[in-house]
C-alpha positions as CSV (number, residue, x, y, z in Angstrom):
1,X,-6.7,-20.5,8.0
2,X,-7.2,-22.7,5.1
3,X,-4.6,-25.9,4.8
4,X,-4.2,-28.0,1.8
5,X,-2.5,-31.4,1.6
6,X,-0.5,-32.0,-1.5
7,X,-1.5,-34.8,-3.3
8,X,1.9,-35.5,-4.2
9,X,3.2,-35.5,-0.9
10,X,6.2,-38.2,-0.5
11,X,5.9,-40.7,2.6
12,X,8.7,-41.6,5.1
13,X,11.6,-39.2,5.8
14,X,11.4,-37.7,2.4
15,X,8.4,-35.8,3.4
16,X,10.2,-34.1,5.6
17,X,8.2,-35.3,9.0
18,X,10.9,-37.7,10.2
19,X,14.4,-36.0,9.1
20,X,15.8,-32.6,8.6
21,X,15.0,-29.3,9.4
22,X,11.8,-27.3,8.6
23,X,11.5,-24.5,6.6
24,X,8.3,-22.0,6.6
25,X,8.2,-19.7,3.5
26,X,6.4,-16.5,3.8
27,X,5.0,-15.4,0.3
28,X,2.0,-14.0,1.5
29,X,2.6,-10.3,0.6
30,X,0.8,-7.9,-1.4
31,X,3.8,-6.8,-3.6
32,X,2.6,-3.4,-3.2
33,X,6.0,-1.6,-4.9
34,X,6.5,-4.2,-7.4
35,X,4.7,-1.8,-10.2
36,X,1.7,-3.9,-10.7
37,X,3.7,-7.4,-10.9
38,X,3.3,-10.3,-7.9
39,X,7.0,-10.7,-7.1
40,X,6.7,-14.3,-6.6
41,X,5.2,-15.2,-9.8
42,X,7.2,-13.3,-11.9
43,X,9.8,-15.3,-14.0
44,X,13.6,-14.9,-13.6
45,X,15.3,-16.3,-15.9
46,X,11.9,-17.8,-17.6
47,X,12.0,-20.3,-13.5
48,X,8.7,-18.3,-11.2
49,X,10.4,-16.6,-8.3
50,X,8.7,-18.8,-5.9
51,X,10.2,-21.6,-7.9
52,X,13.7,-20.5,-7.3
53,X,13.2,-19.9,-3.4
54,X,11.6,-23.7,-3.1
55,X,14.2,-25.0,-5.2
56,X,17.1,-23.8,-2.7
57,X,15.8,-26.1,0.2
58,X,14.7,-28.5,-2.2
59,X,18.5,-29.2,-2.4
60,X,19.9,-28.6,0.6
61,X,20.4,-31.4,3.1
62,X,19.4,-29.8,6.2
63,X,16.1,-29.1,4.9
64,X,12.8,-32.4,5.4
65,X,10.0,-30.4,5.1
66,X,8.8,-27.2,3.3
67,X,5.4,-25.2,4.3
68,X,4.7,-22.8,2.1
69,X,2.4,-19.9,3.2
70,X,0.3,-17.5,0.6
71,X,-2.0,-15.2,-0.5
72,X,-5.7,-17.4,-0.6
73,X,-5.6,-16.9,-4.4
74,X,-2.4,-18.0,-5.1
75,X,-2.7,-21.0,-3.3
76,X,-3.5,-23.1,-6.4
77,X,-0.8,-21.5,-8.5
78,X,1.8,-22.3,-5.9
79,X,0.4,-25.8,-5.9
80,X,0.6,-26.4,-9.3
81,X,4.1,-24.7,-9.7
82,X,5.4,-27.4,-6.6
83,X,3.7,-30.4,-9.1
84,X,5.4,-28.7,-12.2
85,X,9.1,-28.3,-10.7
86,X,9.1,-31.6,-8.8
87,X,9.2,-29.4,-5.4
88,X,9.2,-33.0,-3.5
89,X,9.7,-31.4,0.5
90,X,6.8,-28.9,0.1
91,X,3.9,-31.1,2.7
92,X,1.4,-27.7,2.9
93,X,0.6,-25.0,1.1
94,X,-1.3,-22.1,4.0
95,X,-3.2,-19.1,3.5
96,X,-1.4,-16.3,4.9
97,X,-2.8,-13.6,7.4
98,X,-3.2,-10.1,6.9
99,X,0.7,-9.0,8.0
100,X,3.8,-11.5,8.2
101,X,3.9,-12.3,11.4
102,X,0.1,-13.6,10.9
103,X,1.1,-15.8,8.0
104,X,4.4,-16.8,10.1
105,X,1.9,-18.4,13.1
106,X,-0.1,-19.7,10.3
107,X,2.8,-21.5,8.9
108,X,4.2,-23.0,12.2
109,X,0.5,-24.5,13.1
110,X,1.0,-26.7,10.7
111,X,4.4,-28.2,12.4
112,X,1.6,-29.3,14.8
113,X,3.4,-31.0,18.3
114,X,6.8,-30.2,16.2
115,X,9.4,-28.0,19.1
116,X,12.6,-28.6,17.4
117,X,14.5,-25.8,15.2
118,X,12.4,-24.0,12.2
119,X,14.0,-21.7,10.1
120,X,11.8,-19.0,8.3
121,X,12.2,-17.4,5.0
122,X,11.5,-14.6,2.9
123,X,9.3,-16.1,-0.4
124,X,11.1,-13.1,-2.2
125,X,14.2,-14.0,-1.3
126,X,14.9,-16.8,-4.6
127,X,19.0,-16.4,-5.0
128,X,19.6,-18.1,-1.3
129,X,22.3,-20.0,-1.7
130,X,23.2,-23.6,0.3
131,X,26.4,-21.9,2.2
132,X,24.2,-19.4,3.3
133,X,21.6,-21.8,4.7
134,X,24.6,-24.4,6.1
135,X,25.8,-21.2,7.9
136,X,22.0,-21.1,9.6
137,X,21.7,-24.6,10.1
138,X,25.3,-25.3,11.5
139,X,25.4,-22.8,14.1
140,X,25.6,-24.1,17.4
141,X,22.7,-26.1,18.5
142,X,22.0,-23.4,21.9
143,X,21.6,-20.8,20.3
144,X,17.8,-19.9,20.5
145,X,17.6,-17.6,17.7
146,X,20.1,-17.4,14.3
147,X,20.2,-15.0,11.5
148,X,22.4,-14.3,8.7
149,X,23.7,-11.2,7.6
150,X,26.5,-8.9,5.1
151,X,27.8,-5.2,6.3
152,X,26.5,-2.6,5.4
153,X,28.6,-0.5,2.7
154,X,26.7,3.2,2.8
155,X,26.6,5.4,5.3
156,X,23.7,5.0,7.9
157,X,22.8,8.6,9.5
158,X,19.8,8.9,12.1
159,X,17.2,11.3,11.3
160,X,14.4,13.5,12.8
161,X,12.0,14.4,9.8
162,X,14.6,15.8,7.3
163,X,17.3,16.5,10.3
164,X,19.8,14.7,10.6
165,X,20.6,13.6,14.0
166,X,23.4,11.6,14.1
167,X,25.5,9.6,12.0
168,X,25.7,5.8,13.1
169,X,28.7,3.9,13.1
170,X,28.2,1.0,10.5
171,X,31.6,-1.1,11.5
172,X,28.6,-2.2,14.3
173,X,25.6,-2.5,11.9
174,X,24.0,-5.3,9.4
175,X,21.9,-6.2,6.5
176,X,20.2,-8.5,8.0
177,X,18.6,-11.2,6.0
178,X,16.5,-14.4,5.6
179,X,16.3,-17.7,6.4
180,X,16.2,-17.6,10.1
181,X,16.4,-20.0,12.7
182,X,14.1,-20.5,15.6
183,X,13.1,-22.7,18.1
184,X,9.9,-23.5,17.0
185,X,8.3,-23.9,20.4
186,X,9.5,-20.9,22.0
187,X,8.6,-18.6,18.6
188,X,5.7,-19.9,18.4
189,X,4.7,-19.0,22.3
190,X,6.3,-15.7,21.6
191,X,3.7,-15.2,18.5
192,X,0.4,-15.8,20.7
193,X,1.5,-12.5,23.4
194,X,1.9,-10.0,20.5
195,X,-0.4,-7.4,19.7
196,X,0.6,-4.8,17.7
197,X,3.1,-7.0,15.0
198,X,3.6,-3.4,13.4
199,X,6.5,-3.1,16.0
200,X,8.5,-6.1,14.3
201,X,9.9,-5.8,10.9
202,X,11.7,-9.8,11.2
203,X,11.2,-12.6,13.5
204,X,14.7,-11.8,15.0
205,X,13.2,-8.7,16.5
206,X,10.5,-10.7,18.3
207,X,13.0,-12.9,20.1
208,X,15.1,-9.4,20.5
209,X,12.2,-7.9,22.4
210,X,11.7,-11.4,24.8
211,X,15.5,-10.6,25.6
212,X,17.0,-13.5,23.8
213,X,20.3,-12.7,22.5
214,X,20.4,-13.5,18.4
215,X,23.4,-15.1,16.9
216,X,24.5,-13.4,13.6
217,X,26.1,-15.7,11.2
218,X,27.4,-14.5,7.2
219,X,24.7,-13.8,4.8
220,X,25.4,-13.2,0.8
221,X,25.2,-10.1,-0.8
222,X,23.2,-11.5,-3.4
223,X,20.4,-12.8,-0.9
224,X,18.6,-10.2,-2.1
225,X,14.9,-9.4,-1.4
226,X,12.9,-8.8,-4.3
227,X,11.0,-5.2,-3.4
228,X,10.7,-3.1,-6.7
229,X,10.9,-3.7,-10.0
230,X,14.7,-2.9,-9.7
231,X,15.6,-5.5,-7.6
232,X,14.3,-7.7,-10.7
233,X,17.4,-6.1,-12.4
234,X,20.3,-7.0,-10.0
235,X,18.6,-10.4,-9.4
236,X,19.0,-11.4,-12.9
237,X,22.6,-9.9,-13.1
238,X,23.3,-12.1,-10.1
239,X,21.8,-15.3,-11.8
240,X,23.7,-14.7,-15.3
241,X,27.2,-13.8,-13.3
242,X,26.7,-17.4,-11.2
243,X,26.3,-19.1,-14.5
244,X,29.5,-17.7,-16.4
């Protein structure tokens, strides 16, 4: 793991280590569907993805620190982008690992003796608004693991290759979403017994599989994740429709 100090860092509470909740921003995929773009790089709106996702706990007062977590090579574009758009919370910028959950760990060693609440993000994840992450942050203080979610509007049906096996009731199923909030020193415990992180699609799941209940909170339909170069599309329909 590499670990770079911003030169710009802020001292006292501003920085983020004496006040506010944490945030660890996982960008440190390979944007494999994305047709040959890097999701966090490209521009909506003419603002970098990345940009956009820093910005939304730049501003929110929950938020004292940001850590950002990358690919190696875009560690000094993410750096320069923070200088450029005044990103004053971000403290480190860390190499990811080679799946999420990696680059999650990676992330939370830098909150060194830190064991308060963390919440992670999805880098691709820029429209989050601050309701969504007051939701997170608000919910009550005992609960060991918080997501945010919306309903689910299509009809979800189990399969067995191309059978269909059943068809699942969604009144009892969500889109479940990003930021997420953790107890940093129990998640990060969790993270050192796991050996095969295929088995986890969120961080939710991990807590899920320790037998911690999760607490579901409302997400936003337009917390979208940026996957394919459609989801481009909707997230700049969503940006023009919030400024009309």
């Amino acid at each position: 793991m590499v670990k770079t100090e911003l030169e710009w860092q802020c001292a006292g509470e501003s920085d983020g280590r004496a006040g506010g909740i944490p945030v660890v921003i996982v960008a440190g995929g390979r944007s494999t569907r994305m047709g040959g773009l890097d999701k966090v790089l490209v521009e909506l709106m003419g603002i970098p993805v990345l940009v956009r996702t820093m910005q939304a706990f730049e501003r929110n007062a929950h938020i004292g620190r940001i850590v950002l977590v990358v690919r190696e090579d875009l560690m000094a574009d993410a750096s320069r982008l923070a200088k450029q758009y005044m990103i004053g919370k971000l403290t480190d910028v860390i190499t990811g690992g080679d799946d999420r959950l990696t680059s999650v760990k990676n992330g939370l060693d830098a909150l060194a003796d830190y064991d308060g609440p963390v919440l992670i993000h999805d880098g691709a994840r820029p429209l989050l608004t601050d309701e969504v992450i007051d939701r997170v942050t608000d919910a009550p203080s005992d609960a060991v693991c918080v997501v945010c979610g919306v309903p689910l509007k299509d009809t979800v049906k189990q399969v067995d290759g191309e059978t269909v096996e059943k068809t699942l009731n969604r009144n009892h199923l969500l889109a479940v979403q990003t930021p997420q909030r953790l107890s940093a020193a129990l998640y990060k415990g969790l993270l050192d017994t796991i050996h095969n992180s295929d088995l986890y699609t969120d961080d939710a799941s991990v807590m899920e599989a320790a037998g911690y209940s999760v607490l579901c909170v409302p997400g936003d339909e337009t917390n979208i994740k940026l996957t394919t170069p459609a989801d481009l599309c909707v997230a700049e329909c969503y940006l023009r429709e919030s400024l009309t």
